[in-house]
DOLO-965190 format. One line per 2 residues: number of its first residue (from 1); for each residue x, y, z of N, C-alpha, C. Coordinates in nm, 2 decimals. Layout:
NUM> X,Y,Z,X,Y,Z,X,Y,Z; ...
END
This chain:
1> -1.61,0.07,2.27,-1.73,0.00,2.30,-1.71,-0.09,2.42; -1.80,-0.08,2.53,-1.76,-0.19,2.66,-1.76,-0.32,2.58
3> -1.67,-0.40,2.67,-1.65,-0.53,2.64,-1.52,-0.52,2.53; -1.47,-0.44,2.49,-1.46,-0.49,2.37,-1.24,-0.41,2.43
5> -1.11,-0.53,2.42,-1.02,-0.48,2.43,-0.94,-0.39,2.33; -0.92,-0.24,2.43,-0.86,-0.18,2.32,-0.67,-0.20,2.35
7> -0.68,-0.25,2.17,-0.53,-0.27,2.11,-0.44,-0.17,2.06; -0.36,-0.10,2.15,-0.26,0.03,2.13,-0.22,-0.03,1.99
9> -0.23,0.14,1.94,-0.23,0.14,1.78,-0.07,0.14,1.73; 0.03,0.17,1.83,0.17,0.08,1.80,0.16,-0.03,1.79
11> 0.17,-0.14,1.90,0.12,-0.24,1.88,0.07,-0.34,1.78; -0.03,-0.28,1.71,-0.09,-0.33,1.62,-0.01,-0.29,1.51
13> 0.01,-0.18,1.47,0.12,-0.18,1.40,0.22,-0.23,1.36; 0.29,-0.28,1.45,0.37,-0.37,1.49,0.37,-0.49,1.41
15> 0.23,-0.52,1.49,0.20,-0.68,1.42,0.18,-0.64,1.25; 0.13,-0.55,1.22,0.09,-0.58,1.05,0.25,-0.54,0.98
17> 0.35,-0.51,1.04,0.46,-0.48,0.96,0.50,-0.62,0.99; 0.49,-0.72,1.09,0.56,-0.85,1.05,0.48,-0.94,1.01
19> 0.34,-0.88,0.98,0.27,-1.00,0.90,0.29,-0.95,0.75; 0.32,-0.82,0.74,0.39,-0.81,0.58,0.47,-0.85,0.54
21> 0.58,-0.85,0.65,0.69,-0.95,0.58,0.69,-1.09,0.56; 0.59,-1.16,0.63,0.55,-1.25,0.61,0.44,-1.30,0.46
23> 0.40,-1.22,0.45,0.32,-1.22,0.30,0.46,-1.13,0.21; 0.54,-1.10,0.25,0.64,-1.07,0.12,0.73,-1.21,0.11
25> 0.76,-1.32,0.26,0.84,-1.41,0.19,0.76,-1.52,0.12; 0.63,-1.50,0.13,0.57,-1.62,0.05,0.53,-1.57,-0.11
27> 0.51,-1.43,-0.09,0.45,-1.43,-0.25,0.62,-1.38,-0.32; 0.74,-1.35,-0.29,0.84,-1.27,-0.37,0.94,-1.35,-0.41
29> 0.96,-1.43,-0.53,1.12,-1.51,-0.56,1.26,-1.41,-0.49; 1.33,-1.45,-0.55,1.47,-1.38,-0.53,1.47,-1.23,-0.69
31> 1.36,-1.29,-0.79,1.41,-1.21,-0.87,1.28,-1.08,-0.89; 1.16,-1.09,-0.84,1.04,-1.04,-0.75,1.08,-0.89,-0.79
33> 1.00,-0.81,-0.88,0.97,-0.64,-0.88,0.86,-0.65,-0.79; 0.92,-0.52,-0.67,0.82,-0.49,-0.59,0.80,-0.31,-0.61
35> 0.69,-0.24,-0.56,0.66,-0.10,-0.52,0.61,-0.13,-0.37; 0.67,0.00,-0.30,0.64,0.08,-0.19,0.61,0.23,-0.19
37> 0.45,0.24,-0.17,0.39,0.35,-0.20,0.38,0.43,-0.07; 0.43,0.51,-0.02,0.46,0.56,0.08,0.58,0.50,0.21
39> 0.69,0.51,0.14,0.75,0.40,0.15,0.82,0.44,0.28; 0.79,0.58,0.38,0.90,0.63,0.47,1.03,0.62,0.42
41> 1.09,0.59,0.58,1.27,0.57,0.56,1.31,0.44,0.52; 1.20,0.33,0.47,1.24,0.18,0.45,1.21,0.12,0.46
43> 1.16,0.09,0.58,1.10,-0.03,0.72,1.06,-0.12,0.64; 0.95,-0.14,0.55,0.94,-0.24,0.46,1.04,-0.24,0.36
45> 1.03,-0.14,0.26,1.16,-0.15,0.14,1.26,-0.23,0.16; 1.32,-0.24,0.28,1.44,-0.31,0.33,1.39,-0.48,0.31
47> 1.32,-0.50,0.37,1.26,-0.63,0.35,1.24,-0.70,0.18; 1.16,-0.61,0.10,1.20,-0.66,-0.04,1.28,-0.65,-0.08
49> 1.38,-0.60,-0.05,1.51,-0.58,-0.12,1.58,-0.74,-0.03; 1.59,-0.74,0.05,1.64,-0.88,0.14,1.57,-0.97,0.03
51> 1.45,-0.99,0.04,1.38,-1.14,-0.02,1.40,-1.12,-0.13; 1.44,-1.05,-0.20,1.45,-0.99,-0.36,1.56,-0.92,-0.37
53> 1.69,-0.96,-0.40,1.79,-0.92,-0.37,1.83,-0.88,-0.53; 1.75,-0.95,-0.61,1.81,-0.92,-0.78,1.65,-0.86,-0.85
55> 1.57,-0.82,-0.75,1.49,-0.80,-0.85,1.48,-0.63,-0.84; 1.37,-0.61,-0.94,1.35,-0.43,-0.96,1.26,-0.41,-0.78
57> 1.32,-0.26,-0.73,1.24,-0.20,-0.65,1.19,-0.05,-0.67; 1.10,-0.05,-0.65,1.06,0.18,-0.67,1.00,0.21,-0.52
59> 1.05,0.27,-0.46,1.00,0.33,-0.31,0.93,0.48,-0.37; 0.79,0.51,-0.36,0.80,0.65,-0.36,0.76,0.73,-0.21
61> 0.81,0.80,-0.25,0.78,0.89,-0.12,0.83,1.03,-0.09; 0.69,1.10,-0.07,0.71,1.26,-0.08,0.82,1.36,-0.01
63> 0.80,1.31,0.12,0.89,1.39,0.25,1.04,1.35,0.21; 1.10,1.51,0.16,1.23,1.51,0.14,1.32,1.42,0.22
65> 1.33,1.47,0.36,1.43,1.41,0.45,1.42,1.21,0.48; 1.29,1.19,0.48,1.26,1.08,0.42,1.33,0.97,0.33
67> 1.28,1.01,0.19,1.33,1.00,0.11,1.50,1.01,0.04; 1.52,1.11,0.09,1.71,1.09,0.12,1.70,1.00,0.19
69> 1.68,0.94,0.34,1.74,0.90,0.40,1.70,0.75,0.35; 1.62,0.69,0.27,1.61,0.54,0.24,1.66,0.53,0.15
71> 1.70,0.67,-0.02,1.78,0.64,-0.10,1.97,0.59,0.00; 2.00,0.64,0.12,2.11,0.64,0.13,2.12,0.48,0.19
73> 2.01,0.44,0.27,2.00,0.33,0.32,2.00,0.20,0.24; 1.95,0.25,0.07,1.91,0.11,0.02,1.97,0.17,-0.10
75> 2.06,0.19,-0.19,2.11,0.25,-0.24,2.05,0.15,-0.42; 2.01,0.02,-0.42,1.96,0.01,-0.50,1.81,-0.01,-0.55
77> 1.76,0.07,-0.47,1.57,0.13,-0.45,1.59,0.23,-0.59; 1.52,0.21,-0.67,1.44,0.33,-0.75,1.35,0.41,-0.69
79> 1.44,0.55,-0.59,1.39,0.63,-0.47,1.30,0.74,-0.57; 1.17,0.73,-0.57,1.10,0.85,-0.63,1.01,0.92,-0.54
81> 1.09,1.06,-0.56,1.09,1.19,-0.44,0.93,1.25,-0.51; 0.79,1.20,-0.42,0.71,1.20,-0.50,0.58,1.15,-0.45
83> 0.46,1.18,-0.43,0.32,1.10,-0.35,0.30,1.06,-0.50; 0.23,0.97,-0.48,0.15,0.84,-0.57,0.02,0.91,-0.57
85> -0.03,0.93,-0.73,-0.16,0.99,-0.73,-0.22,0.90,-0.82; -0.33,1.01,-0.89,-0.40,1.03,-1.04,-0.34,1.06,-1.17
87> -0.29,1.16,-1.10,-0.22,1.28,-1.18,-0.09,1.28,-1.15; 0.00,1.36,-1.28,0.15,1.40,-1.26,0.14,1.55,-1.22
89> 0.18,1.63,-1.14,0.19,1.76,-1.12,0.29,1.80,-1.00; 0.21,1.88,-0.91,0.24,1.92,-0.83,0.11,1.97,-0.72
91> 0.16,1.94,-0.60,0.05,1.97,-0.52,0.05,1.98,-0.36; 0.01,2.08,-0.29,0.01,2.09,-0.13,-0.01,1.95,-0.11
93> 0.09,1.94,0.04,0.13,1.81,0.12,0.09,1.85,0.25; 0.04,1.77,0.35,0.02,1.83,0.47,0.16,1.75,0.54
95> 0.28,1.79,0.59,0.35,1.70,0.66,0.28,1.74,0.82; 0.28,1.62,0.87,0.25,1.60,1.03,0.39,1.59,1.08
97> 0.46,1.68,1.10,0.58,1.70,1.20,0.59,1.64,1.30; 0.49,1.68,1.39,0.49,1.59,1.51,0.47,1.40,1.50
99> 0.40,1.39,1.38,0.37,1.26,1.36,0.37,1.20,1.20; 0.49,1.18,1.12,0.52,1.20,1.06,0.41,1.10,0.92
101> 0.42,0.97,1.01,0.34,0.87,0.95,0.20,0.86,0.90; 0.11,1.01,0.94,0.02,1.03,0.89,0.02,1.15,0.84
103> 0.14,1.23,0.75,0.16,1.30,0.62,0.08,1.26,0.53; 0.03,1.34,0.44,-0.06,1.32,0.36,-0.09,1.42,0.27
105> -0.15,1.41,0.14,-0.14,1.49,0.07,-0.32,1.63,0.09; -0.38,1.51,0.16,-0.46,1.59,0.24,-0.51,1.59,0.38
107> -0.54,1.62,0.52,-0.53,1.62,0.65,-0.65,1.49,0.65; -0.64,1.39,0.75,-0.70,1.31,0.81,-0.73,1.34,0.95
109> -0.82,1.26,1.01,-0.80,1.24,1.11,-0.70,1.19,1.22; -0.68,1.28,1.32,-0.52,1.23,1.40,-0.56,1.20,1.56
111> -0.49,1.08,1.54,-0.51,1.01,1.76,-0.51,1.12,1.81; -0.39,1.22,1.81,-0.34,1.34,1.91,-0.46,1.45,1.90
113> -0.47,1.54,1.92,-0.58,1.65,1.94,-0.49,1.73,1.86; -0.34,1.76,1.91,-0.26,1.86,1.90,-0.17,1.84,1.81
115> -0.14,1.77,1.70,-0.07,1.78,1.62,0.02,1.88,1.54; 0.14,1.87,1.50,0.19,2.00,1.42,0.21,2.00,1.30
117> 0.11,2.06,1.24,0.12,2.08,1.05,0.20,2.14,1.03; 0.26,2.09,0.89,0.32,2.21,0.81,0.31,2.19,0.64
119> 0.24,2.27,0.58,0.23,2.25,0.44,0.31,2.30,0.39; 0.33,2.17,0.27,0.48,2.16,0.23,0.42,2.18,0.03
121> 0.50,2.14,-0.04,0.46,2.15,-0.17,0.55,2.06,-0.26; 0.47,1.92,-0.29,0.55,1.80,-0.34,0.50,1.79,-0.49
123> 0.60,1.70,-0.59,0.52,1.65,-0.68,0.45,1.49,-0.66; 0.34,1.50,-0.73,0.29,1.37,-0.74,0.32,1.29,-0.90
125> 0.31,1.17,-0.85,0.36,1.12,-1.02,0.17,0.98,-1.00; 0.20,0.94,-1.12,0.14,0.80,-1.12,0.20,0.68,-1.14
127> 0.16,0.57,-1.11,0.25,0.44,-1.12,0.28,0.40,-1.23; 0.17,0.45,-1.32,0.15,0.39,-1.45,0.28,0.48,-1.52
129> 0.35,0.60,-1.48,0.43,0.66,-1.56,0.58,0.62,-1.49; 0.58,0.56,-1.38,0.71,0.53,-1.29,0.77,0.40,-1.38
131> 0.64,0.30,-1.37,0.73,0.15,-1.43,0.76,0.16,-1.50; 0.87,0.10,-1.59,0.95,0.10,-1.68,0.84,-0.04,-1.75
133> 0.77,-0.01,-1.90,0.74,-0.13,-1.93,0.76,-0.26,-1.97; 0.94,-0.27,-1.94,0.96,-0.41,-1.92,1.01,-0.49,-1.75
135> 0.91,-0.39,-1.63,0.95,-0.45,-1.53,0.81,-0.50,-1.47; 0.82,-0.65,-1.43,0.70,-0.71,-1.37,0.73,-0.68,-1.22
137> 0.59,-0.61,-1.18,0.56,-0.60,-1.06,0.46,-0.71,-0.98; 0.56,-0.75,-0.89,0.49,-0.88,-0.81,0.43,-0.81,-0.70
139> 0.48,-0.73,-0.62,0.37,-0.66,-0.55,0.42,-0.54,-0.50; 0.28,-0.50,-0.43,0.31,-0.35,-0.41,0.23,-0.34,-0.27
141> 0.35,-0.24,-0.19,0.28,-0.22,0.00,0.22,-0.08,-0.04; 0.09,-0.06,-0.03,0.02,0.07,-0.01,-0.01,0.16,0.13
143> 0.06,0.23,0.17,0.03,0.32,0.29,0.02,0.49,0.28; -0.07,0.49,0.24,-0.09,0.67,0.19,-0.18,0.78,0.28
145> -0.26,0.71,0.36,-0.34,0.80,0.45,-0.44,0.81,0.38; -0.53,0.77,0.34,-0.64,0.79,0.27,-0.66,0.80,0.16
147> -0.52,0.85,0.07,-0.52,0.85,-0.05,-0.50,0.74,-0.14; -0.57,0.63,-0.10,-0.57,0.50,-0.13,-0.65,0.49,-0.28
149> -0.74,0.53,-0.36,-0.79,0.51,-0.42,-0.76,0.59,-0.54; -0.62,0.69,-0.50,-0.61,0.84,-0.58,-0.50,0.76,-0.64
151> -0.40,0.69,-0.55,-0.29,0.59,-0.61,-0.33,0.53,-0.68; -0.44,0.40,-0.66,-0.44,0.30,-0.73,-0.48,0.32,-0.89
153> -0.59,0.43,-0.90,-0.61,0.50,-0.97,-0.51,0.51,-1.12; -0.43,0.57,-1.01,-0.28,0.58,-1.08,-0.20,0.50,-1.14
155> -0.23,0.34,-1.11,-0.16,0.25,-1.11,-0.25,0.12,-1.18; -0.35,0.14,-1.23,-0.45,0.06,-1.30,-0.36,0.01,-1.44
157> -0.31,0.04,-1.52,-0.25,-0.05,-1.60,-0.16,-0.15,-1.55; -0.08,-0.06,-1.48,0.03,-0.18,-1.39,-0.04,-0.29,-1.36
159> -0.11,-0.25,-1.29,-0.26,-0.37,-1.21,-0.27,-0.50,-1.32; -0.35,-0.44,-1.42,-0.42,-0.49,-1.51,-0.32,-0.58,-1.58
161> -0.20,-0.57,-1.57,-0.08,-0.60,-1.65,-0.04,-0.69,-1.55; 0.01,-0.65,-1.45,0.08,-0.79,-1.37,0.02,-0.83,-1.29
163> -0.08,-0.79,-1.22,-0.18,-0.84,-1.10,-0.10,-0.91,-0.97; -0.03,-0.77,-0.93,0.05,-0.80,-0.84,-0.05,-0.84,-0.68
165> 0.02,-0.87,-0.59,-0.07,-0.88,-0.46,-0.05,-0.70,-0.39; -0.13,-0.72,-0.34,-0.09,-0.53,-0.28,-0.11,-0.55,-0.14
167> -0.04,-0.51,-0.09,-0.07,-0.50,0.07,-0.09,-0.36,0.16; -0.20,-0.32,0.18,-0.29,-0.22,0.24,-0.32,-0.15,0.33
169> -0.28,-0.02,0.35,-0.39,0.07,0.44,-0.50,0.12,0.42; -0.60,0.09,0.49,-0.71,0.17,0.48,-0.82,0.18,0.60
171> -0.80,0.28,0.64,-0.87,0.33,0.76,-1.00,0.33,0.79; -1.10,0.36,0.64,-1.23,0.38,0.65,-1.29,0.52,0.56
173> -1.41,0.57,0.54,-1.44,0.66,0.47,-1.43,0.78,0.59; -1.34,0.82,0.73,-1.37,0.85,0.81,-1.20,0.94,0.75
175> -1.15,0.84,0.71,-0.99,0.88,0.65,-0.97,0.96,0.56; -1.07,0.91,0.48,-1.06,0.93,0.29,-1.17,1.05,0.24
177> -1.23,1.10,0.33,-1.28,1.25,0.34,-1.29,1.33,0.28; -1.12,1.39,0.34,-1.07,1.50,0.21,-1.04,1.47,0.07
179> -1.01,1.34,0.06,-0.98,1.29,-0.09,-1.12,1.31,-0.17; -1.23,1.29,-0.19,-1.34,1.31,-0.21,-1.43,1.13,-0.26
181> -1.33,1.03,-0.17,-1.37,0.86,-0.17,-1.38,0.83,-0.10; -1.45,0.70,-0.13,-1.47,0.65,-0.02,-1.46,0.49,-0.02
183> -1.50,0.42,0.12,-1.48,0.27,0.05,-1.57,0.17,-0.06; -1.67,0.27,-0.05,-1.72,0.19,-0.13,-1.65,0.19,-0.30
185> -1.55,0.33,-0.30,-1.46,0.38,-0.43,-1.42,0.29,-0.43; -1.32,0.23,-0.32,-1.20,0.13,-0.30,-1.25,-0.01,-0.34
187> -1.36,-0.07,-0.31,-1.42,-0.17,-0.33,-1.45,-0.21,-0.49; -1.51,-0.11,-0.52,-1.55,-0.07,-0.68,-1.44,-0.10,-0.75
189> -1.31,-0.02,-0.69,-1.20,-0.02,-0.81,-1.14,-0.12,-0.77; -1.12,-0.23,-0.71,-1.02,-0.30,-0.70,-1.09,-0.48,-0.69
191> -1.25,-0.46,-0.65,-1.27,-0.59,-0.67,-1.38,-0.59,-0.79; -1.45,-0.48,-0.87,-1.53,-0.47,-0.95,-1.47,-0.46,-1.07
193> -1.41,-0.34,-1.07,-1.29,-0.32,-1.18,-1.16,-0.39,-1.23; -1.08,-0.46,-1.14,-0.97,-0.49,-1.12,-0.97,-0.63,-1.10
195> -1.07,-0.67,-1.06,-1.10,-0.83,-1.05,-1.01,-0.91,-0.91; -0.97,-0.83,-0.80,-0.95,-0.87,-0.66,-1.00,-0.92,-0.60
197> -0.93,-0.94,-0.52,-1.06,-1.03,-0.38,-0.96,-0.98,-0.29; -1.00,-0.94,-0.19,-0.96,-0.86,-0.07,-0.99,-0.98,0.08
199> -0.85,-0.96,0.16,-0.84,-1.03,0.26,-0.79,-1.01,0.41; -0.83,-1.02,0.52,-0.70,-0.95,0.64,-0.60,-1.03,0.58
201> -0.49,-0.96,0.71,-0.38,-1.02,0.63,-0.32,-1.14,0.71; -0.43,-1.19,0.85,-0.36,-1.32,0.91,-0.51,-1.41,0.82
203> -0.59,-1.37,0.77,-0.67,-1.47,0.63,-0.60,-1.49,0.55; -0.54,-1.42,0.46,-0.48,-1.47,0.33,-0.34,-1.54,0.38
205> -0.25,-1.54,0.54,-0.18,-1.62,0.54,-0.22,-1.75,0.58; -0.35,-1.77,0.64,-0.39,-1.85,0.66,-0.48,-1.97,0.55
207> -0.46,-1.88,0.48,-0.52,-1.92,0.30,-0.68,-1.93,0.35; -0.75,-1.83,0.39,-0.90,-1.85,0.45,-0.96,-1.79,0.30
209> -1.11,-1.77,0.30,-1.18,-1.72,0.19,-1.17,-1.55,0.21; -1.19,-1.52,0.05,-1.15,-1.40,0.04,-1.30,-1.31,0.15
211> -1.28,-1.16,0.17,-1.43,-1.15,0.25,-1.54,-1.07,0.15; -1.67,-1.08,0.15,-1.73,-0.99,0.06,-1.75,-0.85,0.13
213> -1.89,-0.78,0.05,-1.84,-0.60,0.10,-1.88,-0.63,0.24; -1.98,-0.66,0.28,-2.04,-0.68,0.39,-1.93,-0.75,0.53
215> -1.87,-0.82,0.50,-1.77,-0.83,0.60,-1.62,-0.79,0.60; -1.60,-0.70,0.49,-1.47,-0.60,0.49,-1.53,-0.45,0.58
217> -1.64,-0.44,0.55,-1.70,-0.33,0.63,-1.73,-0.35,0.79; -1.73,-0.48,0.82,-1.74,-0.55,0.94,-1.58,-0.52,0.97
219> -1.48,-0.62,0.90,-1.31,-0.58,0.94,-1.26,-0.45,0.97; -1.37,-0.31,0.88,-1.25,-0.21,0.97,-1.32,-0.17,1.08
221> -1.38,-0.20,1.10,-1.39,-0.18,1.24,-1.29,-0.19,1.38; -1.19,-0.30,1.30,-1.10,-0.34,1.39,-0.95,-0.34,1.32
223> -0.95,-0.34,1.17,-0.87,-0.35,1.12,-0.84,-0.30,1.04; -0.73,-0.22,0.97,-0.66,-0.11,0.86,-0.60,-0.15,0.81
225> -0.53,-0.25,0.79,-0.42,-0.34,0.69,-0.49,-0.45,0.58; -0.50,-0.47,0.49,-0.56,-0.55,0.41,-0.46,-0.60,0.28
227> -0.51,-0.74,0.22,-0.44,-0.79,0.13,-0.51,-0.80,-0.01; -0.50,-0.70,-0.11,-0.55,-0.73,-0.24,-0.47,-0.86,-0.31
229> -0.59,-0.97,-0.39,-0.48,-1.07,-0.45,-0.63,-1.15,-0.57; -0.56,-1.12,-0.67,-0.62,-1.18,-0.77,-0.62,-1.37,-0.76
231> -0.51,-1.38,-0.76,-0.51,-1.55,-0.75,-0.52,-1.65,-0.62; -0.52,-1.55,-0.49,-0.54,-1.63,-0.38,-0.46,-1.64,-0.29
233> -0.42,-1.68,-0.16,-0.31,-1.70,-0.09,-0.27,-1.81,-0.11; -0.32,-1.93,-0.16,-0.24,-2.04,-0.20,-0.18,-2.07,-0.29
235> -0.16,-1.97,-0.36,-0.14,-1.97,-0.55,0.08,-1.96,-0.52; 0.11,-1.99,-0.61,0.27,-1.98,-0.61,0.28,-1.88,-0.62
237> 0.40,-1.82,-0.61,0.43,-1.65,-0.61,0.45,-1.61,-0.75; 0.38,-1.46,-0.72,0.32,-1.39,-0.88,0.41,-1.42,-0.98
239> 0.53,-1.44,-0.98,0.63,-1.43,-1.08,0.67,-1.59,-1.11; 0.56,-1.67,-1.06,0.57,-1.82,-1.11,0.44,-1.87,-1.14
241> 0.35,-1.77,-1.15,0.18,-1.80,-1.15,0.16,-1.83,-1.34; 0.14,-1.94,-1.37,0.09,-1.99,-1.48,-0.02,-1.88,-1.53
243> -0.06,-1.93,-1.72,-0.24,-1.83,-1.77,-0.32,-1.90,-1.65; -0.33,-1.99,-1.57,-0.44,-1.98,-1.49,-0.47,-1.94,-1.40
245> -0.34,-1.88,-1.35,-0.41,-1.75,-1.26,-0.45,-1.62,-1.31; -0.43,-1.59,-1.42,-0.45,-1.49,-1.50,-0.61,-1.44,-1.48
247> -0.63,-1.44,-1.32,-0.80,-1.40,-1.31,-0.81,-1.23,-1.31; -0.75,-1.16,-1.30,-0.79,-1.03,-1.24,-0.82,-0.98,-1.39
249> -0.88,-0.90,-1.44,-0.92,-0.83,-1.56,-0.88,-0.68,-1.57
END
């Protein structure tokens, strides 16, 4: 759009992996269960294991070579070789070879024109069948390509149980296509159902108000990273949060 500066999508990237770790040292003790739902080779994982040196971790993530490679890197990750769904099964993967970070369990839209597919054949699990039910999850990084809504899906008891903070991708209904959702899905399940309040992620460090639908629909215009949080950015971190933050339902 004239007038308006475009921000290389590295770049930006960039910035939302160190504004994560910045919303991981304020909401995670030292003893902090976290999930990483598309978890690559670590890049985040490494970080909750640093701020959370004694607590529970589960990285899942589909792409074999991947996944070796951050079980070898973080050797005390609960590495599950595996996409985050609905459902437990099995199911076509599209890996993006050329671009590995928008792998997906169905194709999205890609910057490049030319990309190189290769359909692969992974299992999916759900979250609700991963956690162990004596481990509190304080939060969880979601990066799935679209399949944002097929995870959480997946992960609604966990939710409802610990009301962890989640930290987000989501592209738009422009993403989430082939999944058969959309954001209005995302909105429904997580601030209707789940009792969220959704935030960028330099608002909730800034402890600003949560945004309604009308200006999260305004934010992706510009922005793909977002912060689910039941009790607030001001609230002490999940695993010190008193019954009165107990707001999410």
């Amino acid at each position: 759009m004239s007038g308006q500066r475009v921000i290389d999508p590295l770049d930006r990237n960039d910035e939302y992996d160190r504004l994560t770790v910045q919303i991981i040292e304020k909401v995670c003790t030292t003893t902090a269960g976290c999930v990483d739902l598309g978890a690559g080779v670590g890049e985040i994982t490494q970080h909750l294991v640093r701020v959370a040196p004694e607590g529970r971790h589960f990285a899942i993530e589909p792409l074999p070579a991947f996944a070796d490679e951050l079980a070898a890197r973080l050797p005390s990750v609960a590495v599950i070789r595996a996409a985050a769904a609905d459902v437990t099964g099995s199911q076509s993967f599209v890996h993006v070879v050329s671009n590995p970070g928008y792998s997906g369990l169905h194709r999205r839209p890609y910057d490049r024109p030319m990309e190189t597919l290769r359909e692969i054949t992974v299992d999916t699990v759900r979250l609700d069948d991963v956690i162990p039910p004596d481990v509190r999850i304080d939060l969880v990084k979601l990066d799935v390509e679209g399949g944002e809504v097929l995870a959480l899906r997946g992960a609604r008891r966990s939710l409802r149980r610990d009301k962890p903070v989640i930290v987000f991708e989501h592209g738009g209904d422009h993403v989430m296509r082939e999944y058969g959702t959309t954001t209005d899905d995302l909105w429904s399940l997580l601030v209707d159902g789940l009792g969220y309040r959704v935030f960028t992620l330099p608002a909730w460090l800034a402890g600003q108000p949560a945004m309604d639908r009308a200006s999260f629909a305004r934010a992706l215009e510009r922005d793909w990273y977002f912060v689910a949080d039941c009790a607030g950015p001001n609230s002490p971190p999940t695993n010190e949060r008193g019954p009165g933050y107990e707001s999410c339902h």
